[in-house]
C-alpha positions as CSV (number, residue, x, y, z in Angstrom):
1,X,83.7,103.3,98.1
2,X,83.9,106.8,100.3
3,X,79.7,106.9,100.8
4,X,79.9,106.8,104.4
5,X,82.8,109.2,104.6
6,X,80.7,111.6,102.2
7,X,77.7,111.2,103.3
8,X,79.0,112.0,107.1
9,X,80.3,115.0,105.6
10,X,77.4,116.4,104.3
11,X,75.8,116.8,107.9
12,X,78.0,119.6,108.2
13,X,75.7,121.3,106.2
14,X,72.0,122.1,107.2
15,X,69.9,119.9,104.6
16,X,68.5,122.5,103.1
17,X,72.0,123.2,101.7
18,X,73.5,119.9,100.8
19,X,74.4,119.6,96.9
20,X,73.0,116.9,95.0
21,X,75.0,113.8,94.9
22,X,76.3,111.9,91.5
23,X,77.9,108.5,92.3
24,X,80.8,107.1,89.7
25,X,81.4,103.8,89.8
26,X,83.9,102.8,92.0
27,X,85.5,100.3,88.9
28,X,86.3,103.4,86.8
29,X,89.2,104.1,89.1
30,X,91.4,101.3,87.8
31,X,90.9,102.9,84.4
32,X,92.0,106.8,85.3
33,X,91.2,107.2,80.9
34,X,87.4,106.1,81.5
35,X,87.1,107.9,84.9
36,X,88.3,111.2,83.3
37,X,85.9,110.6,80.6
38,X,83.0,110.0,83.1
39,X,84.0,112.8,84.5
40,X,84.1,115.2,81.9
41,X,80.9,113.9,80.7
42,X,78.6,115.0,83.5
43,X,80.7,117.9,83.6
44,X,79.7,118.7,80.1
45,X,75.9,117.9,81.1
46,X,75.9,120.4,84.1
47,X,77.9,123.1,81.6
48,X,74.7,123.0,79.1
49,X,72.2,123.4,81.7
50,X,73.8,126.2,83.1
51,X,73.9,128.2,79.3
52,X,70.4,126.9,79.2
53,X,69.1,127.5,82.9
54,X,67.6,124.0,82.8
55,X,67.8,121.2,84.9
56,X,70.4,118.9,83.5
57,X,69.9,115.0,84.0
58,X,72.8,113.1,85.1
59,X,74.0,109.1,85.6
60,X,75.1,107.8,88.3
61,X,75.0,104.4,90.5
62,X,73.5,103.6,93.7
63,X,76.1,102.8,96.1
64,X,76.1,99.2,97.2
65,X,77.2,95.6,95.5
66,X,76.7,93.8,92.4
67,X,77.0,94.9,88.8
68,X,77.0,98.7,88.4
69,X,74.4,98.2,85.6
70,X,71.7,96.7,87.9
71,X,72.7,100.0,89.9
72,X,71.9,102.9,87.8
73,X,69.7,105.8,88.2
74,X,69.4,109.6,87.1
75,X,69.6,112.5,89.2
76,X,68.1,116.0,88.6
77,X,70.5,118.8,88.8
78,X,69.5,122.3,88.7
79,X,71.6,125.0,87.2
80,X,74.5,125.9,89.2
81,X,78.4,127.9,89.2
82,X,80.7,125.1,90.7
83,X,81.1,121.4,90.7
84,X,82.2,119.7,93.9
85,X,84.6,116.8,93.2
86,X,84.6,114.4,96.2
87,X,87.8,112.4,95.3
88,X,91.7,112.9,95.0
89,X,93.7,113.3,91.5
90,X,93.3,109.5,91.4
91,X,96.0,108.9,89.0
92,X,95.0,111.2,86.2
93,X,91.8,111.1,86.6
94,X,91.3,114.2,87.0
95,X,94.1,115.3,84.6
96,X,92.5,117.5,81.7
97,X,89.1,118.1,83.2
98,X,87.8,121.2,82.1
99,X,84.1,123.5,82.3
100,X,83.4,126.3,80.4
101,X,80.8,128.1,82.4
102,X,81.3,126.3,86.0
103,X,84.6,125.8,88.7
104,X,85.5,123.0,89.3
105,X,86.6,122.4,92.9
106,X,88.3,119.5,94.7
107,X,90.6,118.8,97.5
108,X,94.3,118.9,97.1
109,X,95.1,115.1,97.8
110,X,96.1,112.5,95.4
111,X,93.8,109.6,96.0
112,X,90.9,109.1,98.5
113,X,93.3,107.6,101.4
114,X,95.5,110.3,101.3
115,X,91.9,112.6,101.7
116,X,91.4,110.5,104.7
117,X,94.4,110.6,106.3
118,X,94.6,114.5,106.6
119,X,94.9,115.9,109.9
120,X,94.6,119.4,109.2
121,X,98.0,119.6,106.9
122,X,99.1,120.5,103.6
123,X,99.2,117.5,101.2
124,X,103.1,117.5,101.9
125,X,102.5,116.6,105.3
126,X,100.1,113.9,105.1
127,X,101.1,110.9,107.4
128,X,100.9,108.4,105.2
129,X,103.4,104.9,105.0
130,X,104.1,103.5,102.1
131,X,104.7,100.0,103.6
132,X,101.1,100.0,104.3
133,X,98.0,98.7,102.6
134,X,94.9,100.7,103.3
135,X,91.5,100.0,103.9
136,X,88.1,101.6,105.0
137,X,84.7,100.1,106.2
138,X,83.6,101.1,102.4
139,X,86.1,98.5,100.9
140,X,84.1,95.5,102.6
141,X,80.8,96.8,102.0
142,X,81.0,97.9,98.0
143,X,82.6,96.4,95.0
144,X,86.9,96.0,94.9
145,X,88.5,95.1,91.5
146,X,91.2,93.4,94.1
147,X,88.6,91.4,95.6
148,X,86.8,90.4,92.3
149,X,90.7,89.5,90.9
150,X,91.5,87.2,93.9
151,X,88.0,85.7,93.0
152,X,89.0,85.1,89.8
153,X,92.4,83.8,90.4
154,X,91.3,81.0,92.7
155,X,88.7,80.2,89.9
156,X,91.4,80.2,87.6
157,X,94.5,78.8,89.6
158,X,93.0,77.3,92.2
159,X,93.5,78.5,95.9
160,X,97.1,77.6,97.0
161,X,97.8,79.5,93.8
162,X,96.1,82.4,94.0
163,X,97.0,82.8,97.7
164,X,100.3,82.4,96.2
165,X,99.8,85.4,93.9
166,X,97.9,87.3,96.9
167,X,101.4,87.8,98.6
168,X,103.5,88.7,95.3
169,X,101.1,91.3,94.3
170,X,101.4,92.7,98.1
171,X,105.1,92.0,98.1
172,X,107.2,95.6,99.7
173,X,104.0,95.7,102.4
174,X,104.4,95.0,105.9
175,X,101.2,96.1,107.0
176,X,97.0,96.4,106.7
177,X,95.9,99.7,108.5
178,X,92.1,100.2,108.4
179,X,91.3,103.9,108.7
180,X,88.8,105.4,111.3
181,X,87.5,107.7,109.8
182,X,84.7,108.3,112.3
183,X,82.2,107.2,109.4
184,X,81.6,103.9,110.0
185,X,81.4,101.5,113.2
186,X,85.2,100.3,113.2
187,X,84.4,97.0,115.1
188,X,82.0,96.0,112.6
189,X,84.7,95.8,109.9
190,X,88.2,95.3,112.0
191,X,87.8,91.0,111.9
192,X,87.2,90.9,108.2
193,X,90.5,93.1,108.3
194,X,92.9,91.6,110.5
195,X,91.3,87.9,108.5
196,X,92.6,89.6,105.2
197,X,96.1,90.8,107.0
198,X,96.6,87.4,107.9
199,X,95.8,85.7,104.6
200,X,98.2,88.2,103.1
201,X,100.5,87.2,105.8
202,X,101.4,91.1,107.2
203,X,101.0,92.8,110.0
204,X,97.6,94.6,111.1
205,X,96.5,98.3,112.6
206,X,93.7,100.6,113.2
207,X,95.0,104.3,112.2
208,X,93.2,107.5,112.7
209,X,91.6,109.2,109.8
210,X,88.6,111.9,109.3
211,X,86.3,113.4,107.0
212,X,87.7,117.3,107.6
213,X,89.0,117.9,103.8
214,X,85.4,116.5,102.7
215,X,83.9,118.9,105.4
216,X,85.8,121.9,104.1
217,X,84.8,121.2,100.5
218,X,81.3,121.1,101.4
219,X,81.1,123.7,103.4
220,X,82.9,126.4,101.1
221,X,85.7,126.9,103.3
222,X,88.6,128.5,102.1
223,X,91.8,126.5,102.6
224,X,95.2,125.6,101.0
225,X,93.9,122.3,100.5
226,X,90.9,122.8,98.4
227,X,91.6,123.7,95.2
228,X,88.8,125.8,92.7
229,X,89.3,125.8,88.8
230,X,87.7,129.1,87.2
231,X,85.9,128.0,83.9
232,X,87.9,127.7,81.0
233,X,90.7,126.6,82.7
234,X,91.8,122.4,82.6
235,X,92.7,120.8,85.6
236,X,96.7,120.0,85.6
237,X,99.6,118.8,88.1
238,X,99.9,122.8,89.0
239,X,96.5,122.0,90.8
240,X,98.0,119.6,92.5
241,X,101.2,120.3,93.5
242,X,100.8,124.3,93.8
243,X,99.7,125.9,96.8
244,X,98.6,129.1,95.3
245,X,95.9,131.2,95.9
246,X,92.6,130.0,95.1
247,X,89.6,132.5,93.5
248,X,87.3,133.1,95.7
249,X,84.4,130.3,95.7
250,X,80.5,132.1,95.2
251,X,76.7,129.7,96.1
């Protein structure tokens, strides 16, 4: 779902220095048990070929639609100290994570909106509304558990029913914002969002967002707002909500 905002990211970097990428499946995230699990599964992978000094073969999925099965590949990943996580705590999903040989290092946001929406603040400060549904160009162009429910529902109920269900389930909304997040053409995706603020019957805007917590991650940048696990230790809600110190990240 955040390939564009990642992979705009990465040209921070000169490409001789950009990390390997491993995509998750964008599904897992409705199930923050599996995700952790995925997690902590290529985690384990990139631990053993780091005690080995082997290239350690991990899963992942092509970004794109359809069934993440048909989408599958492998990806080569030589022995290295830290593991980037490109994505928020994403309700427990990161909970318990834990490396014995490698940090592990994300940024300091609970979910991927909240990563977009940072102008530059601690995770305190991040503008965010709760009255407002959030969108990116990356939730019209990949797979959305939402979308595939409303599918099913007018399948199942019909469609004055399921549109019926639509606005319950967004009930305590008032709004659709898409993000800019400089990533994606915003005109390209800003009709099929104002058609889906309108079939939810709420109100629509265009908010400004960036890539600059991705950036920082990338890049090795020290900040508040990128947090590094030494090995041994599991990820927990102090990652989160501290604002301690972090040890000093190596290549």
């Amino acid at each position: 779902m955040i390939e564009d905002e990642v992979r705009l990211a990465l040209e921070a970097l000169p490409e001789d220095r950009r990390p390997p990428l491993v995509w998750v499946e964008s599904g897992l995230h409705d199930y923050p048990a599996r995700l952790q699990s995925a997690l902590q599964d290529l985690v384990n992978l990139l631990d053993e070929g780091a005690r080995t000094g082997t290239v350690a073969t991990l899963p992942s999925v092509c970004p794109g639609r359809g069934p993440a099965e048909a989408r599958r590949i492998q990806v080569d990943v030589p022995p290295v100290s830290e593991v980037l996580l490109a994505l928020g705590f994403c309700g427990k999903g990161l909970q318990g994570l834990i490396s014995k040989r490698l940090r592990l290092v994300f940024p300091r946001v609970d979910d991927c909106i909240s990563l977009f929406l940072n102008p530059g603040c601690a995770r305190e400060e991040i503008p965010r509304d709760t009255r407002s549904y959030y969108l990116t160009g990356g939730w019209f162009r990949h797979n959305s558990s939402v979308n595939e429910a409303f599918e099913e529902w007018v399948e199942r109920f019909g469609p004055e029913r399921a549109a019926s269900l639509r606005r319950a389930m967004f009930h305590g909304y008032e709004r659709v914002s898409l993000i800019d997040t400089q990533a994606y053409e915003v005109d390209d995706f800003v009709g099929q969002s104002r058609d889906y603020a309108e079939e939810l019957q709420l109100d629509h805007v265009i908010v400004s967002g960036s890539v600059q917590l991705l950036e920082k991650l990338f890049l090795g940048e020290p900040s508040s707002e990128i947090v590094s696990v030494p090995p041994g230790e599991a990820i927990g809600f102090t990652h989160l909500f501290g604002s301690e110190n972090e040890p000093e990240r190596g290549t």
